[in-house]
C-alpha positions as CSV (number, residue, x, y, z in Angstrom):
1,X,74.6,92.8,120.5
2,X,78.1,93.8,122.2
3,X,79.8,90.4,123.3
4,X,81.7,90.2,126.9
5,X,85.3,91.0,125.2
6,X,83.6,94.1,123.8
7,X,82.3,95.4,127.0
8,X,85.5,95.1,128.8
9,X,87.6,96.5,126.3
10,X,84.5,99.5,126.4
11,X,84.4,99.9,130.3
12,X,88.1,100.3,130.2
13,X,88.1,103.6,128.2
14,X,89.1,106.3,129.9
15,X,86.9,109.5,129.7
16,X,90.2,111.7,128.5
17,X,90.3,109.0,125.6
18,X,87.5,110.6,123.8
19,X,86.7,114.0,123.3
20,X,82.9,115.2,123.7
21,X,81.9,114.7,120.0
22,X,82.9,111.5,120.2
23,X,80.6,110.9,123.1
24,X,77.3,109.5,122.5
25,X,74.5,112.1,123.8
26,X,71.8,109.6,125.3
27,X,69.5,112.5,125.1
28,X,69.0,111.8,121.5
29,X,68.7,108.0,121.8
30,X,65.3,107.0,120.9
31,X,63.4,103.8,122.0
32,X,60.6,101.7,120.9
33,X,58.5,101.6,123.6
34,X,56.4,98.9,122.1
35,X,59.6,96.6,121.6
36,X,60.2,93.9,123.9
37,X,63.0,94.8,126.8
38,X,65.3,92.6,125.2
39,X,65.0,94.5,121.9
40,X,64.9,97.8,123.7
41,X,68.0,96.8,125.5
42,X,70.2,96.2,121.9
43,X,68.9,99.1,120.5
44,X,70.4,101.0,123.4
45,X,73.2,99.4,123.0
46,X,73.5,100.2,119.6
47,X,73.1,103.6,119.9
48,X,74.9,104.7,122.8
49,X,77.7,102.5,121.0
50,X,79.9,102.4,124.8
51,X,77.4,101.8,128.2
52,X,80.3,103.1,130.6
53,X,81.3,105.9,128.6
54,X,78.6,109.0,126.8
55,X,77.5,112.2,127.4
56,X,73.8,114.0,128.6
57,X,74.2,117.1,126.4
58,X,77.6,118.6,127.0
59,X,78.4,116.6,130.3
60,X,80.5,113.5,129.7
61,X,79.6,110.5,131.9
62,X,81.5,107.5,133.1
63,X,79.7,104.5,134.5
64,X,81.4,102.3,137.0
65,X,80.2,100.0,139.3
66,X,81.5,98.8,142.5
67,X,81.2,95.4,143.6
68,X,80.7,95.8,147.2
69,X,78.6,99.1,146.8
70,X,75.0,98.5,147.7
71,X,72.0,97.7,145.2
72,X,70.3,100.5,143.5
73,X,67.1,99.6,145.9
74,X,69.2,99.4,149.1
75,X,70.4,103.0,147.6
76,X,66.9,104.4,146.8
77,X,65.3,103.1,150.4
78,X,67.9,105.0,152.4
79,X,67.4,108.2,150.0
80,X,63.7,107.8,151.0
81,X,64.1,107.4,154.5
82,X,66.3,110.6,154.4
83,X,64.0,112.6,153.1
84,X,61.1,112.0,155.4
């Protein structure tokens, strides 16, 4: 498992840092879906080998997170009520 240093020296790659190959595609990770969550969760881990930074196929991705943004539910409920 990645420990805290880790993961902020990882979220503070830049996406010009790596070139695509270097990228893990997450379309190829594969998951126990028997394991427990907490197993499933360090196997990601361990294969994407950076959280923030991968690729899906040939697209490179960056994760960041905003502190004051609003929750993922607060997100999905107003993308809901929009679309009714």
């Amino acid at each position: 498992m990645k420990r805290e240093n880790d993961l902020i020296e990882l979220k503070a790659q830049k996406i010009g840092d790596l070139s695509s190959d270097e990228l893990t595609d997450i379309t190829k990770i594969m998951l126990d879906a028997d394991s427990a969550p907490t197993e499933r969760v360090c196997e990601f881990l361990r294969q994407v080998q950076n959280p923030y930074l991968f690729r899906v196929e040939e697209i490179p991705v960056k994760v960041v997170f905003s502190e004051n943004a609003p929750t993922i539910q607060e997100s999905l409920a107003k993308l809901i009520r929009l679309s009714n």
